[in-house]
N, C-alpha and C positions, 0 to 999 in steps of 0.2 A: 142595763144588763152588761157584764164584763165578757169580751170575747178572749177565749182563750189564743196562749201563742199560737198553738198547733193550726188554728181555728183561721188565725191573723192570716198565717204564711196560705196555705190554702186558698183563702182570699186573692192574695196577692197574686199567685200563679194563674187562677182565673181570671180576675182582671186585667193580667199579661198579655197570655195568651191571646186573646183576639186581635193584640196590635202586631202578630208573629207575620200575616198573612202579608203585612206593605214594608215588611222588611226591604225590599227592593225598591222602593220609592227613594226617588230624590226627596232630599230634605234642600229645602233653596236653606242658602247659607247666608246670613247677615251681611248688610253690605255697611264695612267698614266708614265710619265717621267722617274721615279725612277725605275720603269720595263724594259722600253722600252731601255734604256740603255746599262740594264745589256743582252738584246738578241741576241745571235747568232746570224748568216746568217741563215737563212732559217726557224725561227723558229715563230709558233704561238704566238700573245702576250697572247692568251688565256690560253693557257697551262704554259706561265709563270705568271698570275696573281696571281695565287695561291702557296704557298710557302709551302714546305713540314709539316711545323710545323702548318700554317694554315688548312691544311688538316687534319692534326692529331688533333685538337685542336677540328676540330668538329666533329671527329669520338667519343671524347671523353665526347664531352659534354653531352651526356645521353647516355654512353653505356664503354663500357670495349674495349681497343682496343690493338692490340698487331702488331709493323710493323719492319720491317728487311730490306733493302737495300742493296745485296751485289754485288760485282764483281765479271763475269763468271769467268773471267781469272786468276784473285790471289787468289780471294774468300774472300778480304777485305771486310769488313761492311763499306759503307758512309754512312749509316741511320741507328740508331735502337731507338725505344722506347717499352720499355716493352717486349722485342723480346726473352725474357727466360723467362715469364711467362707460365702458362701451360693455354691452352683455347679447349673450344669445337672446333674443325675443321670443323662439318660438312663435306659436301662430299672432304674436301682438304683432306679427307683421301685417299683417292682415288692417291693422289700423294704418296704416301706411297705404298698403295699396289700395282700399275701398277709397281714401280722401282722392289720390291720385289719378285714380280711374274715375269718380266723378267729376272733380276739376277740371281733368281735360278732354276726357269724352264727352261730357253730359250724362245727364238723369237717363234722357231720352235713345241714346245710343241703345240702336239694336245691331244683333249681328244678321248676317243674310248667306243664308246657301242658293247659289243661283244656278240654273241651266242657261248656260247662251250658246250661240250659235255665228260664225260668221255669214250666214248662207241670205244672199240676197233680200228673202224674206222670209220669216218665221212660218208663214202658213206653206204645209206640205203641198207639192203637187198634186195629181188626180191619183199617183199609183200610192200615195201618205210618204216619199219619201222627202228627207228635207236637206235642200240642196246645199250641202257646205257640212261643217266639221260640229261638233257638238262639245263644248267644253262646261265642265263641272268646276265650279269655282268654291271651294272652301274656303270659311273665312274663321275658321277657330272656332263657332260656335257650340258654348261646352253642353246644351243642353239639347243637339241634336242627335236621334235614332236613327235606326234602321229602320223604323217604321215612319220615321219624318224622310227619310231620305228615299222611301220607297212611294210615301207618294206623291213626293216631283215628279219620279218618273210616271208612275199613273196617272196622275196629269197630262204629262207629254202624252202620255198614250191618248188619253181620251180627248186632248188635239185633233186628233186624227195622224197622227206621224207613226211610222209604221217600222220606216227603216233610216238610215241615216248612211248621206252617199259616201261620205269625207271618212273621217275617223273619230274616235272618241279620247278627248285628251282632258287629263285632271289638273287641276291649280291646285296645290299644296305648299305654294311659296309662301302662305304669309308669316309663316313660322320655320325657325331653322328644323334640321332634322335630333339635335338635342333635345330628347322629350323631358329629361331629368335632371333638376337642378344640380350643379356642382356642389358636395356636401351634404346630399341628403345618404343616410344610410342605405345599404343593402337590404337590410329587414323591412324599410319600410316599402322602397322599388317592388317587393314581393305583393304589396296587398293593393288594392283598388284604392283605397285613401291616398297612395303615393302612386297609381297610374299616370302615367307620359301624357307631356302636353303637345298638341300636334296642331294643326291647324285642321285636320280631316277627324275631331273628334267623333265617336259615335260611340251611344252605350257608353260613356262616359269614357271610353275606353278601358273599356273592360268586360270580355267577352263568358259568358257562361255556356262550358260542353257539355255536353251529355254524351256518359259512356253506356255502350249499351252491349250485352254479356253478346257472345256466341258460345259456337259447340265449347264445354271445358278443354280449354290447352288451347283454343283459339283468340288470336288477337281480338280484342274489344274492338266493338264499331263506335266511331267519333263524330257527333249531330254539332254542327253550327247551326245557330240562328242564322236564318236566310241562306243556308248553305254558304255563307263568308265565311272563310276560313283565315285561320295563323298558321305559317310554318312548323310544322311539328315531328317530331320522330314518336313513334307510336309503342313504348314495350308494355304497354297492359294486356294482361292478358284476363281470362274468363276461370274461374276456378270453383273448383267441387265445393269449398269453405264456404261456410255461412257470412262471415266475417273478413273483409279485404279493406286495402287500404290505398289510396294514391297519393303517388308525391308527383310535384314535377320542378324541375329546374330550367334557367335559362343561362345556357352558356356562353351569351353574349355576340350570337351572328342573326339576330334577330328571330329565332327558332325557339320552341319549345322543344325538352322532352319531358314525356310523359313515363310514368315509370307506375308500378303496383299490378295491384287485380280488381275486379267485378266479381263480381256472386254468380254465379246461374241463376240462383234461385231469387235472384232482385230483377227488377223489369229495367232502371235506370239508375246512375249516379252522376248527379251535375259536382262540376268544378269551374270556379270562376278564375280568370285570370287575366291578371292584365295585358293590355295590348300591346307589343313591343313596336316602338317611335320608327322603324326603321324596318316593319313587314310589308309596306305599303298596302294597309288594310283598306285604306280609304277610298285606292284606287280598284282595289277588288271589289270591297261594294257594290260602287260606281256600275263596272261591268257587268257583274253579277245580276242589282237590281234592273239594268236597262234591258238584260234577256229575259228575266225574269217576267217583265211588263211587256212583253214579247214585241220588242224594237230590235230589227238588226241592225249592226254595222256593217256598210258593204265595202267603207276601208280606202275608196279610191284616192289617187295621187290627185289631192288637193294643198293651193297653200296655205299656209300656218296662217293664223290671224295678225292683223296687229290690234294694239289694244279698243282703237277707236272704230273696227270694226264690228267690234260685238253687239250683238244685240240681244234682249231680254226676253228669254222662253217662259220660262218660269223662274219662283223664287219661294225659299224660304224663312219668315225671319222669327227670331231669337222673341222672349219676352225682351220688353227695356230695363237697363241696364240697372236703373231703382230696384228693382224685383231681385235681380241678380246681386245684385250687392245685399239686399237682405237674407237670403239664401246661405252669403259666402258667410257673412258675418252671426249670425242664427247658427249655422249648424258647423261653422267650422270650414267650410267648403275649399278643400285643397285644392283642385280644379279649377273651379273658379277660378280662386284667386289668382293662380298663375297663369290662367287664360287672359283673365284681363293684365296683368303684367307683361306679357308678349303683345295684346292688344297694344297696351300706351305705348312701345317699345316699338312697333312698328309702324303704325302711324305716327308717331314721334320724329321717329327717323327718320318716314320714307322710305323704308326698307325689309328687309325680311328679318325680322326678329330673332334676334340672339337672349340669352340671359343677359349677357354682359353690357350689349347697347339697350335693352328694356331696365338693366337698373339704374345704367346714367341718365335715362330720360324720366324717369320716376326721382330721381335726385335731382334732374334739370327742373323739376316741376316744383317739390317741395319749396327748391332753395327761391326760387322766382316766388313762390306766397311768403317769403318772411321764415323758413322753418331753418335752424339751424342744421347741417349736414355736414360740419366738420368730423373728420370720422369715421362718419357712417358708412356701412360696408352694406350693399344691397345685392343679396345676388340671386334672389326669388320672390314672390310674391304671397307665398305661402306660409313659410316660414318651418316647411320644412327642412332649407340647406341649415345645415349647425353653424353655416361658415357667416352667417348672418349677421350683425353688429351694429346696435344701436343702442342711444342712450333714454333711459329712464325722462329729461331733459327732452330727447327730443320727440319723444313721442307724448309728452304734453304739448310741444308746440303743435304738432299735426293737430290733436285733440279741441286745441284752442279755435286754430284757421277753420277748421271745422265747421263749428259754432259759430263764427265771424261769419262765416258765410255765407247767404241768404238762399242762396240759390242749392247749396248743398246739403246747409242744416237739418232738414225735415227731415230729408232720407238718410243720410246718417246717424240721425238719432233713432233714427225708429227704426233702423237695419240693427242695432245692437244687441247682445242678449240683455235682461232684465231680470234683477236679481227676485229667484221665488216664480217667475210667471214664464218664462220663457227660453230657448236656446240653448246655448251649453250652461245656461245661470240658472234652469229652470230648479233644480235642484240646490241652489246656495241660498245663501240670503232669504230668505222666506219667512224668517220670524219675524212674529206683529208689529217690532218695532222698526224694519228697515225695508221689506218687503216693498216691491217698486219702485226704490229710492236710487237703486246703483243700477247705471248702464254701462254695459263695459265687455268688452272681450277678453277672452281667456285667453292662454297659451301654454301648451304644456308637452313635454316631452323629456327621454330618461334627462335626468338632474337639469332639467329647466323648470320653471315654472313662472308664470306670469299672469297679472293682470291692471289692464287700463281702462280709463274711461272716466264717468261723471256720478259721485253723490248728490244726492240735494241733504242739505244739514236740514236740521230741524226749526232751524231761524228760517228757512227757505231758499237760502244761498244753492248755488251751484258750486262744487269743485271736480277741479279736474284733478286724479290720480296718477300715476304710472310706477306699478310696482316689477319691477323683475328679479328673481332668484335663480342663482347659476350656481353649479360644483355641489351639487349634494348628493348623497349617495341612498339607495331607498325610494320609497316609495311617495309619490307626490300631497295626498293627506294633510300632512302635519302642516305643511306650507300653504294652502289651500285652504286650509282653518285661521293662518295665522292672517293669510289676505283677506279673510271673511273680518278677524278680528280689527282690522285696522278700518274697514269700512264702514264698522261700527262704531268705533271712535270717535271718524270722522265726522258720521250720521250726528253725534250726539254732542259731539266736544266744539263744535265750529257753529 
């Protein structure tokens, strides 16, 4: 039976029709001959469409790029362009400082908040006072509270010590009064990711207030945790509005002001901010938490210690320094990292920690493992200063010494993110064909962008990467994709 035209086209539009609805599917697109060829057994054509040099070609096209390709096991270069140039790293510093902080500290390194005392003997007399002066020793410990720091003194208290005859003197020498590296911006100083590095950390340093409304037209009342206060100038006020706003600024004498309104009709609004390096927070604590634990000081004219008379009341200490390093390196941890940078830096030295002698002793350390340092500009641990400078080059050698190194290897490899499963990686890398394959830290900040660390190819090799991108304008994406891109290559093409 013959179907008519009319009959045909009819047809046609129905049998159309139903394929209208995956209009928005991908169609996977034919992977060209000349590719397909050249692939391995088991290997994505996706991850070989792209050819290292293509990859590079568009890191480069509006922006500075710097890449390195080596072998774990000989330590041959199969890829470099621009890979001895010197570039901002962003947080790839962070590979720098975790090897240097494990090299010379140990795995094992904890930090310790102590109470000591010079007083003949730690046990109180019959009335609980304890004869001699009472000193708080901070040792930079970035993972210490106010609630770590309160109950030492609970402690003390449940000693039996009651009062204290001497006086109460704090240690905050192990780090200079410079809490913020040279070069890191103003915008970042504002948020708690770029909070001051002190040796009296607490709360990471970074305090959260609470405003709380009075009568309309009355100053807002200001809640510290533990009642420890920051220098502040107070202009909030309480207002009829449903809808208020705070700002606050720091003009640079170690003071907040506060500025805006409260609701009436709201019961509280928190504000976090950071801690300025030069409030002496750490000593207010101190005082605060030892009334608090209801110990007085009676203050009398005793002498000052010397070092070898102290003795050990109590003490605080840190997880070990494995834990901390995978923290810094996982989440990024700007703190951290520049805790333990002042760390090496002063134990290094023997002295009280500057930026400037913490980065020659992180450069005294590298250059003593074989790492090349011609160049290199160290002036944080974070990699928040912009003023930072290294090369692609040498942060494969770090990468290498790393792996060389038996005693470090474990913890550094398993401190990394991991592409698909965890870190600031948890979200890259996750497709079936590379997922767990790249360990590596990231770096990223306005027109930087970076990442290092180790693929395993598909033959089972290990290589070590270091890509960094500098001077671009925009948003960080495009490069981020294009670093994914080269990972894949690597995964597939080696």
């Amino acid at each position: 039976m013959k179907i008519s035209g009319l009959l045909k086209i009819l047809l046609s539009v129905v049998l159309v029709l139903p394929c209208a609805s995956f209009a928005q599917k991908p169609v996977k697109k034919p992977v060209k001959k000349h590719y397909q060829n050249r692939l391995p057994k088991n290997t994505t054509p996706f991850a070989n469409a792209f050819s290292l040099e293509q990859v590079v070609a568009d890191m480069n096209r509006k922006a500075t790029a710097g890449i390195i390709v080596r072998s774990l096991q000989n330590g041959k270069a199969l890829y470099q362009k621009d890979a001895s140039q010197l570039f901002s790293p962003a947080s790839n510093m962070k590979v720098i400082t975790a090897y240097a902080a494990l090299k010379f500290l140990g795995p094992n390194f904890v930090y310790r908040t102590r109470l000591m005392t010079d007083a003949p003997t730690i046990i109180p007399n019959a009335n609980g006072v304890l004869q001699g002066n009472l000193y708080v020793k901070y040792d930079g410990d970035p993972t210490l509270t106010l609630d770590g720091l309160n109950q030492l003194f609970h402690q003390l208290a449940d000693s039996g010590v009651k009062a204290i005859k001497g006086n109460l003197y704090v240690d905050t020498s192990r780090y200079d009064k410079q809490g913020v590296s040279p070069g890191t911006e103003d915008t970042d100083r504002a948020y708690c990711y770029g909070a001051p590095v002190t040796a009296s950390i607490l709360n990471r340093n970074c305090v959260t207030i609470k405003l709380l409304p009075g009568p309309v037209g009355a100053p807002a009342k200001i809640a510290f945790p533990y009642d420890v206060s920051v220098p502040f100038v107070n202009s909030v006020v309480t207002s009829a509005k449903g809808v208020c706003g705070i700002s606050f600024k720091q003009p640079g004498d170690g003071r907040y002001v506060l500025d805006g309104c409260v609701s009436a009709k709201r019961q509280a609004v928190s504000v976090t901010i950071p801690i300025p390096s030069d409030c002496g927070y750490g000593e207010v604590a101190a005082s605060k938490l030892l009334s608090r634990n209801g110990i007085k000081v009676i203050g009398s004219e005793l002498p000052t210690y010397s070092e070898s008379q102290l003795k050990l009341v109590q003490q605080r200490e840190s997880m070990p320094l494995s834990d901390l390093v995978l923290q810094m390196m996982k989440k990024s941890d700007n703190l951290i990292a520049n805790t333990l940078f002042k760390s090496v830096g002063a134990l290094y030295n023997r002295q009280s920690a500057t930026w400037q002698n913490s980065g020659a002793a992180v450069k005294a350390i590298l250059k003593q493992n074989g790492v090349n340092t011609d160049g290199m500009v160290i002036i944080d641990g974070s990699g928040l200063s912009r003023d930072n400078r290294v090369t692609p080059d040498q942060l494969s050698d770090v990468l290498i010494a790393a792996q060389k190194d038996p005693n470090i290897a474990p913890v550094y490899l398993k401190a990394l993110p991991v592409g698909g499963l965890n870190g600031t990686l948890k979200n890259r890398l996750g497709t079936k064909d590379i997922i767990g394959k790249v360990k590596a830290k990231t770096g990223s900040m306005h027109g930087v962008s970076s990442l290092s660390g180790y693929v395993e190819t598909q033959s089972g090799e290990v290589l070590v990467f270091s890509i960094i991108v500098n001077d671009f304008v925009g948003g960080l994406y495009p490069y981020r994709a294009l670093e994914d891109k080269l990972c894949r290559v690597l995964r597939a093409k080696y």
